[in-house]
C-alpha positions in Angstrom: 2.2 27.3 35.5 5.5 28.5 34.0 5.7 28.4 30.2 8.5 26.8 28.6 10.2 28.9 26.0 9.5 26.7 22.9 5.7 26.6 23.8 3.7 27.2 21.1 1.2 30.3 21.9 -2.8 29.0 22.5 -4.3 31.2 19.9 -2.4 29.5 17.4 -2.8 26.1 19.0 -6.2 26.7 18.7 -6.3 28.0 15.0 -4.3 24.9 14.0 -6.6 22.5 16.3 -10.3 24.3 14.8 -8.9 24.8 11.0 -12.0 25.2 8.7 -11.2 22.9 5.5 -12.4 24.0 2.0 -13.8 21.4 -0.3 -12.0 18.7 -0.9 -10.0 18.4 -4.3 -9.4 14.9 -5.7 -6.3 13.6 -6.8 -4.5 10.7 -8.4 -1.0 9.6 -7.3 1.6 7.0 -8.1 3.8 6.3 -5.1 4.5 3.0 -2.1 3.3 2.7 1.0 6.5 3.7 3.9 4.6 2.7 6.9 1.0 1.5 7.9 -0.9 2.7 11.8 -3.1 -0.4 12.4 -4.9 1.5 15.6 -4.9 4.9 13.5 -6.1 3.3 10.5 -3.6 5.7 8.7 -0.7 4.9 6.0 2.8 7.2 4.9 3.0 6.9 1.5 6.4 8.3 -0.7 4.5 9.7 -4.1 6.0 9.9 -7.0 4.4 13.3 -7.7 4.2 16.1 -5.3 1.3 17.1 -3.8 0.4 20.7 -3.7 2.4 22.4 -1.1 5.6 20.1 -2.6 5.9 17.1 -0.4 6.5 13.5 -1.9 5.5 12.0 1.3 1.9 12.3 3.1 0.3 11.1 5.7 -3.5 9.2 4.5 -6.5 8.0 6.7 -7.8 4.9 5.7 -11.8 4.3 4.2 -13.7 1.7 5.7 -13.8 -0.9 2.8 -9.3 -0.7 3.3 -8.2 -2.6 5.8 -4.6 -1.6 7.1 -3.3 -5.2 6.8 -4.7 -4.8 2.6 -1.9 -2.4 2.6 1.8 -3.9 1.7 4.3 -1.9 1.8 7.1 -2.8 -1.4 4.3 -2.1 -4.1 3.8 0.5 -6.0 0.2 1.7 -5.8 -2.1 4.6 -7.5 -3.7 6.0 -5.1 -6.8 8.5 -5.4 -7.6 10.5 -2.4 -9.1 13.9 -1.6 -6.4 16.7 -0.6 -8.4 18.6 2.3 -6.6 22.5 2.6 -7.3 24.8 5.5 -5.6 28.0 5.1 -4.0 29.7 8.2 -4.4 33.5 9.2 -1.4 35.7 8.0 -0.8 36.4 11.8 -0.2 32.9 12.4 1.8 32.1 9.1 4.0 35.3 10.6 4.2 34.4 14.3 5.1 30.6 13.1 7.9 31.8 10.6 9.2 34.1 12.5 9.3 32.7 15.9 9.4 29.1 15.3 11.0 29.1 12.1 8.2 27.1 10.5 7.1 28.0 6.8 3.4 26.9 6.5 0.6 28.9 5.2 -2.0 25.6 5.3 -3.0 22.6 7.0 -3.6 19.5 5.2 -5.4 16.1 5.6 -5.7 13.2 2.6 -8.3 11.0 3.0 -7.8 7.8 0.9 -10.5 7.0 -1.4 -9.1 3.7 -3.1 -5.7 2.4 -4.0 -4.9 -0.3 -6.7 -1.5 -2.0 -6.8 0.1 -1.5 -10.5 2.1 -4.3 -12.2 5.6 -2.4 -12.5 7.6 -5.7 -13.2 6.0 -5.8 -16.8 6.7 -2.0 -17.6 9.4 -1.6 -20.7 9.7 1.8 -19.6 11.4 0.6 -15.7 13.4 -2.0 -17.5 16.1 0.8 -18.4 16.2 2.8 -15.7 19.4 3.2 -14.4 20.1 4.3 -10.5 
């Protein structure tokens, strides 16, 4: 089998694929839902506040007691989840920057503990925002 340039070397395939995560961290975010996976029972949600490594926008698996059509998109939710980290090995943090131009250090997962819509309408504080 001939590998195509832009393949992706096993060792780190299988880093990435067998991460060890830490202990989870729980956090609280405000943010709306962008997009719900019925079949993955998995939401993308834009947060108002960044997550650790920076982003605004994640990608969350779903509890049991959530059902994906509970989730509407429009609304602005907080949502508490825990933050799973698994730190990658310096030689793959190198061999992904430097041949693949990538700049990560960790792998992430968010597992959605419970979400509750907020009433944004009656907020004073929203009522002079400009855009």
């Amino acid at each position: 089998m001939v590998k195509k340039k832009d393949d992706i070397p096993d060792w780190v395939l299988d880093e990435i694929k067998n991460a060890k995560f830490e202990k989870p961290e729980s956090l609280t975010r405000t943010g709306y839902i962008l997009e719900v996976y019925d079949s993955d029972k998995k939401i993308d949600a834009q947060l108002y506040e960044q997550v650790e490594d920076g982003r605004h926008i994640i990608t969350m698996d779903l509890p049991k007691n959530i059902k994906p059509e509970e989730c509407q998109r429009g609304i602005v939710y907080e949502f508490t989840f825990n933050q799973l980290k698994a730190p990658l090995s310096k030689k793959t943090v190198e061999f992904l920057k430097k041949e693949k131009e990538i700049e990560i250090s960790a792998i992430y997962q968010f597992d959605l503990q419970k979400m509750e819509a907020l009433d944004v309408a009656s907020d004073d504080a929203g009522a002079d925002s400009e855009e």
